[in-house]
N, C-alpha and C positions, 0 to 999 in steps of 0.2 A: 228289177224284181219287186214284185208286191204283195203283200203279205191279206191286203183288205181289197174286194173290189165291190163299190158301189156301186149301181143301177139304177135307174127310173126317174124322177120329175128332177130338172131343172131350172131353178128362177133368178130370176132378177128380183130381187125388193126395192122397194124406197120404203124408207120406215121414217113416221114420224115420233118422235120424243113426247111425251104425255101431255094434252092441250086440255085445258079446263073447261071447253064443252064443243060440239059439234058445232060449226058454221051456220048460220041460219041461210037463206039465198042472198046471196051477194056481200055475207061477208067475212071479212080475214078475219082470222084469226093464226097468233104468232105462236110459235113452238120455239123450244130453246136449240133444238137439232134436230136434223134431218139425215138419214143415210140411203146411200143405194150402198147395196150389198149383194152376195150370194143369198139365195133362197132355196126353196123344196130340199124334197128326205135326202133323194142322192150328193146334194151339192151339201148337205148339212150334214150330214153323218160322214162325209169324206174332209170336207176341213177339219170337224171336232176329230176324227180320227190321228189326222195328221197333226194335232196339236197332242196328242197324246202319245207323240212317236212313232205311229203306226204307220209301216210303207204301204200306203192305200191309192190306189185308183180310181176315177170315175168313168162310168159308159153311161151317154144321154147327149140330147138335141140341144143345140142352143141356132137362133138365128142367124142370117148373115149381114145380121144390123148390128149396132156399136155398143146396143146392150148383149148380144153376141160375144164381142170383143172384152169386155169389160170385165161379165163373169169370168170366161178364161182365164184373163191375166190375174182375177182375185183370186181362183183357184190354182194355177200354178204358183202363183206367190207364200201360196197358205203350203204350198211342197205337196198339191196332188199331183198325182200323174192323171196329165189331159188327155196321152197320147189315142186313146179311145173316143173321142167326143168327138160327135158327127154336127157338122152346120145343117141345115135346113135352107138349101136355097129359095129366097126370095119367100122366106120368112120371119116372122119376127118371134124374136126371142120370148120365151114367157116372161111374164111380168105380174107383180103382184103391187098392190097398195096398200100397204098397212097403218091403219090410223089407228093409235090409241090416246082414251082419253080416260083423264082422270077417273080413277075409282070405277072404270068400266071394263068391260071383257072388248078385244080387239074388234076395229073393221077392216073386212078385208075390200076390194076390189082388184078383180085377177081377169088376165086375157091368158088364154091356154097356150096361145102359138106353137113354137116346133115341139113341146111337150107330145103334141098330137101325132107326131113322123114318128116316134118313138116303139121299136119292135122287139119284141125276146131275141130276132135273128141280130139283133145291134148289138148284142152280149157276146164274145168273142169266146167259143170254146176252147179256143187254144189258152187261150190263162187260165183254165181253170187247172191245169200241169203244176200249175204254182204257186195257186193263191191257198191258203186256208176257210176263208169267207168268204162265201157269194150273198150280198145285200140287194135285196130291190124295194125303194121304196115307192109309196105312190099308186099301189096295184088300186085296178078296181076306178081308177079315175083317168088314168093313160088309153081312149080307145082302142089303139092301135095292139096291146098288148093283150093276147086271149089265153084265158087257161090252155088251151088245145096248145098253144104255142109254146108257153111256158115249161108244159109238164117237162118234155123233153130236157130244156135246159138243168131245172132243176136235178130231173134223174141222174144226169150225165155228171150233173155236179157231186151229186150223192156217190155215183160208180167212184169217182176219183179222190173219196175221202174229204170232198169241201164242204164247210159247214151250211149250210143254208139260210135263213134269215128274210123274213118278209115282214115289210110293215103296208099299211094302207092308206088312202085316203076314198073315204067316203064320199060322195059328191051330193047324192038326194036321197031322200027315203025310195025303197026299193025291194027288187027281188033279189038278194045275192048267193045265197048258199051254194046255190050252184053252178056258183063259179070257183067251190072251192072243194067242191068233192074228191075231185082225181088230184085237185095238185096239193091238198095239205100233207097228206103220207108223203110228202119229199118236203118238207119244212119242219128243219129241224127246228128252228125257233121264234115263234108270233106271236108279235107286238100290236097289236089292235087297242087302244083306248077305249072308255065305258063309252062313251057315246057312239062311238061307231061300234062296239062289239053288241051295242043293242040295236042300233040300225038295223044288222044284217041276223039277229037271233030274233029278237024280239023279247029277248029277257030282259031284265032291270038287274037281277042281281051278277056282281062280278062273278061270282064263284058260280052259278048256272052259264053265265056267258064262254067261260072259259070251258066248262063240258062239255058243249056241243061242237067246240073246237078240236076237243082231243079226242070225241066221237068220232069225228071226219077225219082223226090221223094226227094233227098233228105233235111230234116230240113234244114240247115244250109253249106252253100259253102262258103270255104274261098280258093282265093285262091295265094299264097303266091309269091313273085315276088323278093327274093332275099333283095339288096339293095333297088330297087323300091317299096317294100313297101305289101302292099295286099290291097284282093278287098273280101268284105264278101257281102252274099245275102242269105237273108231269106226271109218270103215270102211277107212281108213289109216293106223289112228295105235292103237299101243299102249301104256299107259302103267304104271309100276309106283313106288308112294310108298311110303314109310315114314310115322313117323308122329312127330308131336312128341313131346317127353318132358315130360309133367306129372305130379307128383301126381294119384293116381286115389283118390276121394272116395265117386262114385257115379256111374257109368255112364248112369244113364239119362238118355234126352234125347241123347244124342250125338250114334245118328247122323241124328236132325232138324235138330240143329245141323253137321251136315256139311252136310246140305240145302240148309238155309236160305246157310250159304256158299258154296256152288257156284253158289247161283241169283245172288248179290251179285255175282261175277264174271260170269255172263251179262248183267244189266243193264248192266254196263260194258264187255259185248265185249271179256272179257279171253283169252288163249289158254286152252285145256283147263291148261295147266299153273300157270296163274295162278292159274286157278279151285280146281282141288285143293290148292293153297295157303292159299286165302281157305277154302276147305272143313275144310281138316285143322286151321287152326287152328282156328275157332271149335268143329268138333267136341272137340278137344283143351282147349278152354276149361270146355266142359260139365260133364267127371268131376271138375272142382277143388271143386266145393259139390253139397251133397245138393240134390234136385230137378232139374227138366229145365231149368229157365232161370235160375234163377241167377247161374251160374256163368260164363255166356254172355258174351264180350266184348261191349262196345261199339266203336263204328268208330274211336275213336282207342285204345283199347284195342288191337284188333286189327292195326291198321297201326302199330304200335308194336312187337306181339309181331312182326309179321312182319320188321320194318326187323332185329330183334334175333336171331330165327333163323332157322336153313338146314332144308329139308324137301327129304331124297333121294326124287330123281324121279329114273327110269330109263327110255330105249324098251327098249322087247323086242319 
């Protein structure tokens, strides 16, 4: 039984530990550590979950290469359930490269691989009898997944009382809005970042980005601003955070680990303000260690960090 079920991008990382400047051609430069790890929303928002207690699944492509094999075992080790996760024969597992360097924002270099095989029909309607949360992350950068395809699952998830939950990834500047016409009135709760929530609006300000969201339907808009904090809007209630103060190591993963805290707080029916609480830490937890989960509190961890600080929330 499971209680969370994640969807959409799975990766492979290699992440390097923070190097004092980029390589010039031809040469080394040493880093103190390197990791391969789990990557993307579905595979990050299903560990941080599972470190939170939560009985979570994942559904997503991985290769039938040894980076295939690898996530797996990281993910059933972390106590997902894999039993939904389809190979891509005789292709290669996504992969990502993450270099960070000192006092700089991340580089990435990424191959898409079975990310691409990835369809709304991969999502198994029969769990939806028994989960509480349906997660997809990654829309909008998964070819193979179209709104037309989508709406369905979502509805069918809505008919059965599951919570909804969609976050994105952006890939280029573009036309997108309408790709979200019909399916946001079935999301109960979106997670979009400023920089992608102005990609696909073309606003600059959070609080205009997130209206033209809940224009188009959807429940609940948050949307998430890094360091700066979030800005949530529902259809009565506007809300404005700051953000914890940690040590910032490597960014990535964050804000799945926002994700994955906001959905903690809807299993337990906690107010929007609770929830962006349980959200901003565990995001906030993420940048303390290189890679996406790591760094991820655990539930007494986390209820710990929170007993211990205050996170300014404001209406506006």
């Amino acid at each position: 039984m499971i209680d969370v079920l994640c969807a959409g991008i799975i990766v492979a990382d290699h992440v390097c530990t923070p190097i004092a400047h980029l390589p010039a051609a031809g040469e080394l430069v040493m880093a103190d550590g390197m990791l391969l790890t789990v990557g993307g929303c579905a595979a990050n928002a299903a560990v941080d979950l599972a470190k939170m207690q939560v009985r979570v699944g994942i559904v997503g492509r991985v290769g039938d290469d040894v980076f295939g094999r690898v996530v797996s075992d990281i993910l059933r080790e972390a106590n997902v359930d894999t039993s939904c996760l389809k190979p891509s024969p005789g292709v290669d597992t996504s992969q990502t490269l993450i270099v960070n360097v000192q006092g700089q924002d991340r580089r990435f270099i990424h191959t898409f691989g079975a990310n691409r095989d990835f369809r709304a029909a991969d999502i198994p309607l029969r769990l939806l009898d028994q989960v509480k949360v349906l997660y997809l992350g990654g829309y909008l950068v998964m070819p193979g997944v179209t709104q037309d395809e989508l709406v369905p699952v979502f509805a069918e998830a809505r008919k059965r009382g599951v919570k909804t939950v969609l976050d994105i990834v952006v890939p280029a500047k573009g036309e997108y809005l309408s790709r979200f016409d019909r399916l946001l009135p079935y999301v109960d709760v979106f997670l979009p970042n400023d920089h992608e929530a102005e990609l696909i609006t073309g606003e600059k300000d959070p609080l205009k980005q997130a209206a033209v969201f809940q224009r188009l339907g959807a429940g609940t808009t948050i949307i998430t601003m890094g360091g700066g904090g979030s800005i949530l809007v529902q259809q009565d209630l506007r809300l404005r955070t700051g953000a914890y103060s940690v040590p910032l190591v490597d960014a990535s993963g964050g804000g799945d680990a926002f994700d994955a805290g906001y959905i903690c707080g809807l299993l337990e029916s906690k107010s929007p303000e609770d929830c962006l609480r349980v959200a901003s830490a565990l995001g906030a937890s993420c940048v303390r260690a290189i890679g996406t989960t790591p760094g991820v509190f655990t539930r007494a961890e986390c209820e710990a960090f929170l007993r211990a600080n205050e996170l300014k929330i404001e209406q506006i």
